[in-house]
C-alpha positions as CSV (number, residue, x, y, z in Angstrom):
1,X,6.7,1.7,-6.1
2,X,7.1,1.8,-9.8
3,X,10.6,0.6,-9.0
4,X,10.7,-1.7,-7.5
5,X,11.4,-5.9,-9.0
6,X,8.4,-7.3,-10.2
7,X,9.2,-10.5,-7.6
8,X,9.5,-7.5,-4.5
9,X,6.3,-6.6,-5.5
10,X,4.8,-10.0,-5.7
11,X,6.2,-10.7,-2.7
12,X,4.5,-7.4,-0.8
13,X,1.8,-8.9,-2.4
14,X,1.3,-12.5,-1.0
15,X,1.4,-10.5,2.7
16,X,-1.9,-9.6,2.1
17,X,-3.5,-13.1,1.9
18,X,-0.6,-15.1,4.1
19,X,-1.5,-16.1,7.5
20,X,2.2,-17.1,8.6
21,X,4.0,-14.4,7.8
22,X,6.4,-16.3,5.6
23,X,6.5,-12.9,3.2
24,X,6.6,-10.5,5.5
25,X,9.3,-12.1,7.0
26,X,11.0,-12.4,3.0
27,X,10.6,-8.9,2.9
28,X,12.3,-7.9,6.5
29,X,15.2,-9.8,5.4
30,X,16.0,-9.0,2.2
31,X,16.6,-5.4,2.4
32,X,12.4,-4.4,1.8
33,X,11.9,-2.9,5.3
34,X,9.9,-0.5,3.7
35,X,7.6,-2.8,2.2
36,X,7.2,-5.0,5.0
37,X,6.3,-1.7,7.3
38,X,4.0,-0.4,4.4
39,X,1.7,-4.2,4.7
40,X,1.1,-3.9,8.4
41,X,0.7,-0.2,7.9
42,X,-2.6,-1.1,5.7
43,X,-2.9,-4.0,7.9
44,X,-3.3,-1.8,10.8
45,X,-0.4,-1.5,12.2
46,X,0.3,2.3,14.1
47,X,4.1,0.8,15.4
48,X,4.6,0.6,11.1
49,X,3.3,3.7,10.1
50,X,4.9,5.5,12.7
51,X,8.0,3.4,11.6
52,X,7.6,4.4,8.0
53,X,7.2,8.0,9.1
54,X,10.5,8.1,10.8
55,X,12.5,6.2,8.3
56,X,11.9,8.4,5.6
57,X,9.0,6.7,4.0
58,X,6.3,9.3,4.2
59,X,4.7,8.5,1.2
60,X,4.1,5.0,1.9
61,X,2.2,6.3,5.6
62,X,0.2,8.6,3.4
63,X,-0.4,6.2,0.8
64,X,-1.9,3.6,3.8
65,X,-3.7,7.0,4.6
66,X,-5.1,7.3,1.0
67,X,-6.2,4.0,0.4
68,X,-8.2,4.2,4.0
69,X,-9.6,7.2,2.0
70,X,-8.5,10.2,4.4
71,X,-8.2,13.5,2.2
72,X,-5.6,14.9,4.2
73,X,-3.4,11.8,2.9
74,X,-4.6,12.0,-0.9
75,X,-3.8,16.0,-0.4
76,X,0.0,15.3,0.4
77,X,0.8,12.9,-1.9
78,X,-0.4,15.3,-4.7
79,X,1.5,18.4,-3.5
80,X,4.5,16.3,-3.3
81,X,4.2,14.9,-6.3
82,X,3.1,11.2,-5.6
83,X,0.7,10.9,-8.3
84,X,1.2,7.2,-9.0
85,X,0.5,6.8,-5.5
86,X,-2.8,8.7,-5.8
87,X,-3.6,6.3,-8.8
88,X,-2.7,3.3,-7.0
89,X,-4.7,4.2,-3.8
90,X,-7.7,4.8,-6.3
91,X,-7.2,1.5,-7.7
92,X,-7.7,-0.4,-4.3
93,X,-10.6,1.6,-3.8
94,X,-11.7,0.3,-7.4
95,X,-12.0,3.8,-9.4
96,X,-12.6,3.0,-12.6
97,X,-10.4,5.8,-14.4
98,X,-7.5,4.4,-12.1
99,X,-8.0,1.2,-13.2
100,X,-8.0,1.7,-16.8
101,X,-4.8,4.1,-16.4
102,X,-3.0,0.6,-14.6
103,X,-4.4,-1.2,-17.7
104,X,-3.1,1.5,-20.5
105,X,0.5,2.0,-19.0
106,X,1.0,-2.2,-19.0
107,X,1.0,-2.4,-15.2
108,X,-1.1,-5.1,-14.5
109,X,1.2,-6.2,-11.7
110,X,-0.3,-2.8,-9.9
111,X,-4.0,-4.3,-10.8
112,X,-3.3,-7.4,-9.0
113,X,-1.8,-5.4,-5.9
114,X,-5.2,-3.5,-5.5
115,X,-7.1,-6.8,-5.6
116,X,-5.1,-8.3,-2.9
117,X,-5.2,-5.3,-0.6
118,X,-8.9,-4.3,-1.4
119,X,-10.0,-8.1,-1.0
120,X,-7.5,-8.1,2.1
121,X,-9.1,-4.4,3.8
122,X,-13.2,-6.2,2.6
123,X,-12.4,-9.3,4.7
124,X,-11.8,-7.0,7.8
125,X,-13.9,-5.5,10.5
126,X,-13.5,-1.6,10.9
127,X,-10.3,-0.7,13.4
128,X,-11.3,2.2,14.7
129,X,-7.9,2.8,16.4
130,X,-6.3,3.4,13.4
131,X,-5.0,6.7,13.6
132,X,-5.0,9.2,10.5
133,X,-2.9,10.6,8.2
């Protein structure tokens, strides 16, 4: 994620509190598949994680997985080296020692990302449907 344009990730962002779909659209559309797939992933979505499974976008399924707080998730994105991703997941789920890390490596655009999914996943009732990583 850490490459992605500041704007992209903005963008990803404002799917989180949208109710028209403008950004997710944005996103579809302007070559951010990935991204799109990765909001309705944490928005619930099985047709998008499954997507982002088969498209070569593990990480971002397991990432989804990891910020629901499912071990088995957290577990594959360290042994394959996704540690930002572990940080980031943290960060939703408002671990102080994530937070901070955001904070000393100047990426505050990753602070307001975890706000907007966290205040995004708060605001929802439990799905139990939603399969696991």
């Amino acid at each position: 994620m850490l490459n992605y344009p500041p704007k992209i990730l903005l963008a990803f962002g404002e799917t989180f509190s949208e109710t028209d779909g403008v950004f997710h659209q944005w996103l579809l559309q302007n070559g951010y598949p990935e991204l799109a797939a990765l909001s309705s992933a944490i928005r619930g979505s099985y047709e998008a994680a499954d997507w982002l499974l088969k498209n070569k976008y593990p990480h971002f399924a397991a990432l989804d997985g990891a910020i629901d707080k499912q071990p088995k998730a957290y577990a594959w994105l360290r042994k394959h080296h996704f540690d930002f991703l572990v940080i980031f997941a943290d960060a939703v789920n408002q671990h102080p020692a994530a937070e901070q890390w955001l904070r000393n490596n100047d990426l505050p655009i990753f602070l307001r990302l975890s706000d907007k999914i966290r205040q995004y996943r708060d605001n929802q009732t439990f799905n139990y449907h939603k399969l696991h990583f």
